[in-house]
Structures are given as structure tokens and as C-alpha cells.
Backbone as JSON Lines, residues from 0, in Angstrom:
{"i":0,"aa":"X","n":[108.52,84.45,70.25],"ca":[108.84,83.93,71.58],"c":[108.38,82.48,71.63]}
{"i":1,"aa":"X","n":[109.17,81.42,72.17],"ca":[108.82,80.04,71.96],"c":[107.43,80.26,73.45]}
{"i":2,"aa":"X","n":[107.21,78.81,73.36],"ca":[105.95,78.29,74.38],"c":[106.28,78.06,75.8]}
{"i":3,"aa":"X","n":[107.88,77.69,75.8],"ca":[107.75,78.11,77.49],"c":[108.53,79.1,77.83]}
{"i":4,"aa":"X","n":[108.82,79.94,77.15],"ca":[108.85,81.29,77.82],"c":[108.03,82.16,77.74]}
{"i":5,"aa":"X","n":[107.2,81.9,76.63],"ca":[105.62,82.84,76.96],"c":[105.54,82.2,78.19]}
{"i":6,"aa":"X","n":[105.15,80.64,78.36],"ca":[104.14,80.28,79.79],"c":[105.05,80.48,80.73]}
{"i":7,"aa":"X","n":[106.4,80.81,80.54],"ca":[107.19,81.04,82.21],"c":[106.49,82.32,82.26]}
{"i":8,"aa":"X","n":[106.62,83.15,81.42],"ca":[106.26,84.65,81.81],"c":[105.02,85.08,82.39]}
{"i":9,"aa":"X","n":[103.99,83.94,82.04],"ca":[102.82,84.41,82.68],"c":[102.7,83.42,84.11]}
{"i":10,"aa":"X","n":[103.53,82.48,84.09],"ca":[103.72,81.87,85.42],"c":[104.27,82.1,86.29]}
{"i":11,"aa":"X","n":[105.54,82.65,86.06],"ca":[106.42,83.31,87.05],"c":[107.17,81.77,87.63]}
{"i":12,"aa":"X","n":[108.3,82.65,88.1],"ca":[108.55,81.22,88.66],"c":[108.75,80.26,89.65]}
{"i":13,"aa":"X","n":[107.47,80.75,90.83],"ca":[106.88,79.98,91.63],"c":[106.02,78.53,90.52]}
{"i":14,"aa":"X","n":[105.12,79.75,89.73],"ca":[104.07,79.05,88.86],"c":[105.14,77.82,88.01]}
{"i":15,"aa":"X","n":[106.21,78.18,87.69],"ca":[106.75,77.24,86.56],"c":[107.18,75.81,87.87]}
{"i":16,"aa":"X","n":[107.54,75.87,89.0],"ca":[107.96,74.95,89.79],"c":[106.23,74.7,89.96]}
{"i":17,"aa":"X","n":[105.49,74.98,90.58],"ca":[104.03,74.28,90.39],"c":[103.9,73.49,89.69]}
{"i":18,"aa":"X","n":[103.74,74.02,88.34],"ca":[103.37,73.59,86.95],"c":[104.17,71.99,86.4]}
{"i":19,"aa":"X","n":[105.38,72.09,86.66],"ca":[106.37,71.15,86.74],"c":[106.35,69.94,87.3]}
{"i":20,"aa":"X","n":[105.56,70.33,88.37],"ca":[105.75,69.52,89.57],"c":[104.34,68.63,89.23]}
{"i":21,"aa":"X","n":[102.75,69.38,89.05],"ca":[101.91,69.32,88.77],"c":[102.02,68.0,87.77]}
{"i":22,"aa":"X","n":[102.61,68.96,86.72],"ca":[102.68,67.56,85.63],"c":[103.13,66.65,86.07]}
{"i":23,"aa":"X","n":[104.02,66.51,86.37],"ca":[104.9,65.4,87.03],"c":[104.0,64.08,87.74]}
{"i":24,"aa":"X","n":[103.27,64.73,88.35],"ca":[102.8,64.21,89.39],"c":[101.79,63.21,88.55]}
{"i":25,"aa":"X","n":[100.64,63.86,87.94],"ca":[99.57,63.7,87.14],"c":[100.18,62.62,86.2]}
{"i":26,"aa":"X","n":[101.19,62.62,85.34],"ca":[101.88,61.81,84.59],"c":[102.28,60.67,85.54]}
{"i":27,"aa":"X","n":[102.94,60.48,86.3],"ca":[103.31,59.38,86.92],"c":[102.06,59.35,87.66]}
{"i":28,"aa":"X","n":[101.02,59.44,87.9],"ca":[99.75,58.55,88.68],"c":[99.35,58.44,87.3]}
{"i":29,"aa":"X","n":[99.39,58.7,86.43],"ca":[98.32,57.9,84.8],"c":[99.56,56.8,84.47]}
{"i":30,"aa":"X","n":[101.04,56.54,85.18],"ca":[101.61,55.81,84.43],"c":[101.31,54.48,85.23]}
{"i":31,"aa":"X","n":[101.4,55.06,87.09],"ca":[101.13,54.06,88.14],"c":[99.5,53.47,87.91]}
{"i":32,"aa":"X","n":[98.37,53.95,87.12],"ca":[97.03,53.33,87.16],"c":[97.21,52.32,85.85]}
{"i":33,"aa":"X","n":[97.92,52.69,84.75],"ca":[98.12,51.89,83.55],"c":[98.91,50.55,84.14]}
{"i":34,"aa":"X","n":[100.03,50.87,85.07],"ca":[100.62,49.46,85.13],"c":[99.62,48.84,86.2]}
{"i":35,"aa":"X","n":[98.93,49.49,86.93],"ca":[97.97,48.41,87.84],"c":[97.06,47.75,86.84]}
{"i":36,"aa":"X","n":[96.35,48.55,85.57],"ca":[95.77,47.44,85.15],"c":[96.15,46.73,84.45]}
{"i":37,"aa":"X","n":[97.58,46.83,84.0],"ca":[98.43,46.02,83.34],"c":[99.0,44.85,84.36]}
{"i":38,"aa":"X","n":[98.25,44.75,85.29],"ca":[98.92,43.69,86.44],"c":[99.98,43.94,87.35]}
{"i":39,"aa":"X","n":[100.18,45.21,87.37],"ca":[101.47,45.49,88.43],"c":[100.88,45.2,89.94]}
{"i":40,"aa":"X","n":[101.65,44.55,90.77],"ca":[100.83,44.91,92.32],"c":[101.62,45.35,93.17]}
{"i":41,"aa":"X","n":[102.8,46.5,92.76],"ca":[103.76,47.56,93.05],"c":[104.02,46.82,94.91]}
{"i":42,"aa":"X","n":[104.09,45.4,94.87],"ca":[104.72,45.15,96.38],"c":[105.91,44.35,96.48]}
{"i":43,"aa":"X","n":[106.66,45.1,97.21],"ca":[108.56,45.01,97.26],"c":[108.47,44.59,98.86]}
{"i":44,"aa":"X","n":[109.64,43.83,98.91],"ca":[109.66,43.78,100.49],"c":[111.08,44.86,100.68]}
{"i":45,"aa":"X","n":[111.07,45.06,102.13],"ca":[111.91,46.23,102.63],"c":[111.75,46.25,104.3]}
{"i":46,"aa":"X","n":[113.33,45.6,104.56],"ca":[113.56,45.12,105.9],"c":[112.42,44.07,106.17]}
{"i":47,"aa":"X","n":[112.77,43.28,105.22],"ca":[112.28,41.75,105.84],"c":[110.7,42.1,105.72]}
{"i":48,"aa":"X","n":[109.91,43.27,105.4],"ca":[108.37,42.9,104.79],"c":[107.85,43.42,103.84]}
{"i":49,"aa":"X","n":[106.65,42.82,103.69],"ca":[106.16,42.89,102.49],"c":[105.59,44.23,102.29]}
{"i":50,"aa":"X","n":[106.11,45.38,101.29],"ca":[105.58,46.72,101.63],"c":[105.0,47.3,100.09]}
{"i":51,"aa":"X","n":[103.83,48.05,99.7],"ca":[102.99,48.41,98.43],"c":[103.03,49.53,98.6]}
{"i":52,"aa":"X","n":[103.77,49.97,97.04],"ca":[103.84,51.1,96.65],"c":[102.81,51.86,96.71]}
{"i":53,"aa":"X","n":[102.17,52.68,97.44],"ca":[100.82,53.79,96.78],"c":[100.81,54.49,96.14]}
{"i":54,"aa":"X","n":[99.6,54.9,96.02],"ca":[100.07,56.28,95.04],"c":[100.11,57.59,95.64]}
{"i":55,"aa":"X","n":[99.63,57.65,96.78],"ca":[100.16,58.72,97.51],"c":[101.64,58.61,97.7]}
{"i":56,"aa":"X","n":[102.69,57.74,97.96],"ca":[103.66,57.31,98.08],"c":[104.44,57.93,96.59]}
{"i":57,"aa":"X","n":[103.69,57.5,95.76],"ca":[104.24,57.86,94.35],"c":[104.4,59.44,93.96]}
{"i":58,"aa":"X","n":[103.11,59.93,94.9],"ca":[103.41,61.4,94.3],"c":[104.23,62.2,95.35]}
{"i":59,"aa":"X","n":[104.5,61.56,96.38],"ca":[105.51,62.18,97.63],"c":[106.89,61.93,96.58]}
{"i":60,"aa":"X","n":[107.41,60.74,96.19],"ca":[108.69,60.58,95.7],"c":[108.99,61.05,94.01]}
{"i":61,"aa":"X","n":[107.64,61.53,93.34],"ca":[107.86,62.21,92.54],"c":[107.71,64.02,92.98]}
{"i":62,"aa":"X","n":[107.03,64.34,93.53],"ca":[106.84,65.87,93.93],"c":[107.99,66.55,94.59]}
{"i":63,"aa":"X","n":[108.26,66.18,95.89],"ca":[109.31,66.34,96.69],"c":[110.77,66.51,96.2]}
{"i":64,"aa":"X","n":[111.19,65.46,95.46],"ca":[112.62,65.75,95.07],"c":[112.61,66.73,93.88]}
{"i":65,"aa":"X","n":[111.55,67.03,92.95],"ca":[111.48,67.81,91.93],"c":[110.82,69.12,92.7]}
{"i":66,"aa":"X","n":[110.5,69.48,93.27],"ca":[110.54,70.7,93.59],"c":[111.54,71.41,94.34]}
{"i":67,"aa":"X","n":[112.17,70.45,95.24],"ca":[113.36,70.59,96.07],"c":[114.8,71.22,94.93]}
{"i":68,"aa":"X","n":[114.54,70.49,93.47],"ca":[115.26,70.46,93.04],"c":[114.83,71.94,91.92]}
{"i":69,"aa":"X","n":[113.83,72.17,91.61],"ca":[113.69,73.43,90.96],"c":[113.79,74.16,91.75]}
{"i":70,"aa":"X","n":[113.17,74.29,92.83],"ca":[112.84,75.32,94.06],"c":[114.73,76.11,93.75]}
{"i":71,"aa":"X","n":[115.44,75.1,94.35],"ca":[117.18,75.04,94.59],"c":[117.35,75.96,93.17]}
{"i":72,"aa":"X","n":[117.0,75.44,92.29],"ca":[117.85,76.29,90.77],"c":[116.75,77.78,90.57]}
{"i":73,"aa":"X","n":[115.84,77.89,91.33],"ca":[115.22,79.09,91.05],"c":[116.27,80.02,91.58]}
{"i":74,"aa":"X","n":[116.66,79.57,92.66],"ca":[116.95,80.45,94.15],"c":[118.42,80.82,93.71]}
{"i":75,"aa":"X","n":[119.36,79.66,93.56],"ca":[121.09,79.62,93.13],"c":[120.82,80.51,91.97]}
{"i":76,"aa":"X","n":[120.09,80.15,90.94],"ca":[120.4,80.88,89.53],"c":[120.26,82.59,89.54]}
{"i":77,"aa":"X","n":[120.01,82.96,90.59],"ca":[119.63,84.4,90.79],"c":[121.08,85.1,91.18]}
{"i":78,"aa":"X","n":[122.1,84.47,91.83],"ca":[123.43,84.45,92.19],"c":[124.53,83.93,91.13]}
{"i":79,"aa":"X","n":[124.02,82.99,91.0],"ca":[125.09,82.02,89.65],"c":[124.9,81.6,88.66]}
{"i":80,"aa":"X","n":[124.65,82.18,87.32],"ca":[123.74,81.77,85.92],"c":[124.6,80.58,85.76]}
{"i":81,"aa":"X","n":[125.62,79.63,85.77],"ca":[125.81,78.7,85.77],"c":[125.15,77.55,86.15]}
{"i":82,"aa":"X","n":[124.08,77.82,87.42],"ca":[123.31,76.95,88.07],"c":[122.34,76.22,86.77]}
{"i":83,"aa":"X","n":[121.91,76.79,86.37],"ca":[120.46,76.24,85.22],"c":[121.59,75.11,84.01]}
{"i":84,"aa":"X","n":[122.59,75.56,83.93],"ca":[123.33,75.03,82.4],"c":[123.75,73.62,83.28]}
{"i":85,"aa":"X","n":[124.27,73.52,84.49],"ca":[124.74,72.56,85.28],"c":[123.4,71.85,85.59]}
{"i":86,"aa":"X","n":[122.35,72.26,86.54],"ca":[121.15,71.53,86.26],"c":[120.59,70.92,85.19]}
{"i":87,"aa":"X","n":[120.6,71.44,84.17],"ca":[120.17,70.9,82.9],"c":[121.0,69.3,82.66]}
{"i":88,"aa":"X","n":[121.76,69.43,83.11],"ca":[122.77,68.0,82.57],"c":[122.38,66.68,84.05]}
{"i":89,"aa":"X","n":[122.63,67.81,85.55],"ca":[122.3,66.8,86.36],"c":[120.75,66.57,86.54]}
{"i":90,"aa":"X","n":[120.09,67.29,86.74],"ca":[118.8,66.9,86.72],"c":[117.83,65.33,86.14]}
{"i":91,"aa":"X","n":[118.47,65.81,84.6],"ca":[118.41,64.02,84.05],"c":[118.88,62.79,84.36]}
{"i":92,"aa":"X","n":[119.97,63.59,84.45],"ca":[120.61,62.45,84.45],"c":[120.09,61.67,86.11]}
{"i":93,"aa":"X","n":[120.43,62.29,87.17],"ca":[119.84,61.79,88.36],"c":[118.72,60.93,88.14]}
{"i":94,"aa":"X","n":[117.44,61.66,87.62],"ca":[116.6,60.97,87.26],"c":[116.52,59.47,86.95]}
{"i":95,"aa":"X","n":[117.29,59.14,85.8],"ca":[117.65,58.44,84.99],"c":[118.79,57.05,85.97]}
{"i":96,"aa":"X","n":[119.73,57.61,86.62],"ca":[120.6,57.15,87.48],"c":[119.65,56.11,88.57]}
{"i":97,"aa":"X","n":[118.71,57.04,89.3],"ca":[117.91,56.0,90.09],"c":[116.67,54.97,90.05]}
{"i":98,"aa":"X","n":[116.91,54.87,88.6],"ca":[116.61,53.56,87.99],"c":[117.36,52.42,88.7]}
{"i":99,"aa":"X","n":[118.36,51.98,88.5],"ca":[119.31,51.17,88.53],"c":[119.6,51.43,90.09]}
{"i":100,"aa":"X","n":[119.61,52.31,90.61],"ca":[119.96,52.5,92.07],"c":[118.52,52.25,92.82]}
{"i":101,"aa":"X","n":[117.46,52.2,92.53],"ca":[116.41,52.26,93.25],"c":[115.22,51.26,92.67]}
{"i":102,"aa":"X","n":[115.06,51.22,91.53],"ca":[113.76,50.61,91.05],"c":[114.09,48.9,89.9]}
{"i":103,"aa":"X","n":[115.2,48.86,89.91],"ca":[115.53,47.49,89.45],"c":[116.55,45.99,90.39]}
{"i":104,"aa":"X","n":[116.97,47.02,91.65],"ca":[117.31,46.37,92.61],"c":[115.8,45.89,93.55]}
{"i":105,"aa":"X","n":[115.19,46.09,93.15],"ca":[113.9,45.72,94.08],"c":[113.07,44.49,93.48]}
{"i":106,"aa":"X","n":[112.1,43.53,94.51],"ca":[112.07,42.06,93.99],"c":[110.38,42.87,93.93]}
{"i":107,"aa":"X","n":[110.02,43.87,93.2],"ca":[108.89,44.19,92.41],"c":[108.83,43.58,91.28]}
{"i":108,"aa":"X","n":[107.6,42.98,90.87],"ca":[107.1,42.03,89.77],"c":[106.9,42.9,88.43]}
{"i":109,"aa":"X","n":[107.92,42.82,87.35],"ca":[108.41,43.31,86.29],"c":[107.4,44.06,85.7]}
{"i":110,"aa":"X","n":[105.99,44.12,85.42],"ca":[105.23,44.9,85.1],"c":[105.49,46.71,86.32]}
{"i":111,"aa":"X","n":[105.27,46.38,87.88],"ca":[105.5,46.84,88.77],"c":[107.31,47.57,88.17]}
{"i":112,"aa":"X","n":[107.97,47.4,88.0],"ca":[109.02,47.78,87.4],"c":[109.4,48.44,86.25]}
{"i":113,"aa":"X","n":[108.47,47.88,85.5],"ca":[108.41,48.95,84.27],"c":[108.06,50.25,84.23]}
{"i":114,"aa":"X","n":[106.88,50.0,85.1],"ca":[106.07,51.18,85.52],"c":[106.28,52.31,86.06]}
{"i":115,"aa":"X","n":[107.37,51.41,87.53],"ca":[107.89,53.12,88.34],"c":[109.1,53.14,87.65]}
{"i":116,"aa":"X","n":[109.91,52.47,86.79],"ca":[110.91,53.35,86.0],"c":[110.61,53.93,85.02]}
{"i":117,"aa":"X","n":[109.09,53.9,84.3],"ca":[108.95,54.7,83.48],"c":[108.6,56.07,84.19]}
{"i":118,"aa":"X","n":[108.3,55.91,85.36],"ca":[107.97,57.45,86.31],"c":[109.18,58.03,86.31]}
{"i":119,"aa":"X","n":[110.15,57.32,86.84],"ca":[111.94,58.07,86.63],"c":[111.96,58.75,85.21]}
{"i":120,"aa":"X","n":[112.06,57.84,84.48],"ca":[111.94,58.46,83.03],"c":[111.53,60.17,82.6]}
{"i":121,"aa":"X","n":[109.64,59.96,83.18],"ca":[109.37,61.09,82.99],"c":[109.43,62.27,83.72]}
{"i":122,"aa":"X","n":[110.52,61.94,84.72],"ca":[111.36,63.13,85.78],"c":[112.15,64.1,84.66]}
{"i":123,"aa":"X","n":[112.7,63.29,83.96],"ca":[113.75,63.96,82.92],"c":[113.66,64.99,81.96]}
{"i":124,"aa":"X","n":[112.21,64.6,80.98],"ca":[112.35,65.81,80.29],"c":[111.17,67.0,80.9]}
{"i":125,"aa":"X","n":[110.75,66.45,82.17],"ca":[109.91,67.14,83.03],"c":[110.52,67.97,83.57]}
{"i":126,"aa":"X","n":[111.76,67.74,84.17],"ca":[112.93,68.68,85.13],"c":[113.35,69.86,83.73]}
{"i":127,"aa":"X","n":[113.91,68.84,82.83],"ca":[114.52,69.59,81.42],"c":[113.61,71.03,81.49]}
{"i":128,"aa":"X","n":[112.02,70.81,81.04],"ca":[111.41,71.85,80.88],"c":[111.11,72.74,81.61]}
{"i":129,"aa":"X","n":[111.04,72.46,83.05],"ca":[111.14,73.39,83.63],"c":[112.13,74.38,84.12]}
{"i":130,"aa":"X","n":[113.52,73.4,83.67],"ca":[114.79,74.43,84.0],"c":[114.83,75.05,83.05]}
{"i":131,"aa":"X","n":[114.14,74.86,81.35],"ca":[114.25,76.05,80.66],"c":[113.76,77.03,80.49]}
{"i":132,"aa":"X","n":[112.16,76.52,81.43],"ca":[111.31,77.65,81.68],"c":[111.66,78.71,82.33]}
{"i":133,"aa":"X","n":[112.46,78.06,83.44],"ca":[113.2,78.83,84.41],"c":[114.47,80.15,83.71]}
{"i":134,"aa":"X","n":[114.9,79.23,82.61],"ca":[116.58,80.17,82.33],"c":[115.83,81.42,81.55]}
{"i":135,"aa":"X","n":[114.49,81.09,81.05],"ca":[113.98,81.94,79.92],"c":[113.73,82.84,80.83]}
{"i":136,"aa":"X","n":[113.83,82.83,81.94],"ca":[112.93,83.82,83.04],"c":[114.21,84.95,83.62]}
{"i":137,"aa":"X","n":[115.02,84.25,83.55],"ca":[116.86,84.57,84.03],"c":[117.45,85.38,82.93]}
{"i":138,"aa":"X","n":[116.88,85.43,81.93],"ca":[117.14,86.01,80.4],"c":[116.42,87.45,80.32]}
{"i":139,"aa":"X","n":[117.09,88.3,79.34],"ca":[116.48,89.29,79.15],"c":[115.69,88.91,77.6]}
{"i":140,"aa":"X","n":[114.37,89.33,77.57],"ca":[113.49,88.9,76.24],"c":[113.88,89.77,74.96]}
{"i":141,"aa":"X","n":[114.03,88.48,74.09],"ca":[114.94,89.2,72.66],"c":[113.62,89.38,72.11]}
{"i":142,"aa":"X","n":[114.24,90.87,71.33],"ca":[113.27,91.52,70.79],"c":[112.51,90.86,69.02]}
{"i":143,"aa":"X","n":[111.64,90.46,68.76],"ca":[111.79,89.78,67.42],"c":[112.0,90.61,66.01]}
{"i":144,"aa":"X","n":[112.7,89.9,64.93],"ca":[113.51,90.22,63.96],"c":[112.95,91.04,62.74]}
{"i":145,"aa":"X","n":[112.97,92.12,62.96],"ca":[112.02,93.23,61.67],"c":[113.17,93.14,60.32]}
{"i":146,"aa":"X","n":[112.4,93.25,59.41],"ca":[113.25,93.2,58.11],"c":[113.64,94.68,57.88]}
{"i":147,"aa":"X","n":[114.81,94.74,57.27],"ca":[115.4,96.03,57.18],"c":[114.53,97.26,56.21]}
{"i":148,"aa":"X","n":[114.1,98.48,56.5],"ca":[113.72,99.18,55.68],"c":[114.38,99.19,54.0]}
């Protein structure tokens, strides 16, 4: 049995959207403290002022849409096993998409930029793992391979 379907199985999959989310979170505040001391000072203006990224801020816009978004494929995939194979493709990609839609249109000072698109970044294979944690859970467990008498 691979490693995240043992850990879906003992997580269940409330625990695997936790867990997901958890990391997530933890990873992008170690990516948001590296670019502060790398000189980021994560402040964009927005409607005419001057406004700083936090990191409470950071873990609202990383937590929220990734649980919203596992939460959604726990719930659909129980009705439509298609849901997880279709997530798997949008999930990243979204991720990945609001780079360019969100974090390089902004007059944040390029360290500050590197930084929260490397947080997008690690949405991706963060979402990835947990939707496979998830499908492993949606699966019936294959039995492992005995050699023939």
C-alpha cells in the first residue's frame, strides 16, 4: 500500500482535508518569513492605498480556497467518481493560473513577488496530494500480490 493511502486511511477524510490544508498553510508562512528576510515588505497598493500582506492574510487566502476546494471533491466524489480525475487537472492548474491573474499584476517589490507566487506554486502539488489521498479513500483496497503456489 503506498504512503498516502495508508495516511488517508488512518485520517479519514475530514483528516486528509486538515492535513492538506495544515501543510499548506505551514509551508506558505515558512515561504512568507524567508522572503521577509530576504527583503520582501509584501506592500501593494489597492484602491488607491498602500495595503501589507500579513500573514494572517496569507493563511486566510491559502486555507480557505483549499479546503473549499477539497471539502467540494470529498462531498461530489461520493456521487460522481469523475469529480477527483477532473480535480486533479483543475486544481493545479487554478493554482498556477492565479499567478498571473493575481500576484504579478500587483506593484509588490519583486522579492515580495517571488514569494507569494511561490505560495501559489505550493497550492499545486499540495491540492494534487490530497486529491489522491482522497481517490485512495473512494477506492476499494487492492489486495497485495502473493506468488503462485
Amino acid at each position: 500500500m503506498n504512503t498516502i493511502a495508508s495516511l488517508a486511511r488512518r485520517l479519514g477524510r475530514p483528516g486528509v482535508v486538515a492535513a492538506a490544508v495544515l501543510l499548506a498553510v505551514v509551508v506558505n508562512l515558512i515561504i512568507y518569513a524567508v522572503g521577509r528576510g530576504a527583503g520582501a515588505t509584501y506592500v501593494f497598493t489597492a484602491g488607491g492605498q498602500s495595503t501589507h500582506v500579513e500573514p494572517l492574510t496569507l493563511v486566510g487566502f491559502t486555507a480557505v480556497p483549499l479546503a473549499v476546494g477539497l471539502t467540494a471533491a470529498v462531498l461530489l466524489s461520493r456521487w460522481w467518481h469523475w469529480v477527483i480525475p477532473v480535480a486533479l487537472v483543475v486544481a493545479p492548474v487554478l493554482a498556477l493560473l492565479s499567478i498571473p491573474a493575481m500576484t504579478l499584476p500587483s506593484d509588490l517589490d519583486t522579492t515580495g513577488k517571488i514569494a507569494l507566487a511561490l505560495c501559489h506554486v505550493t497550492l499545486a502539488p499540495i491540492s494534487v496530494a490530497g486529491l489522491l489521498a482522497i481517490r485512495s479513500l473512494t477506492q476499494p483496497a487492492v489486495p497485495p500480490l502473493t506468488a503462485a503456489p
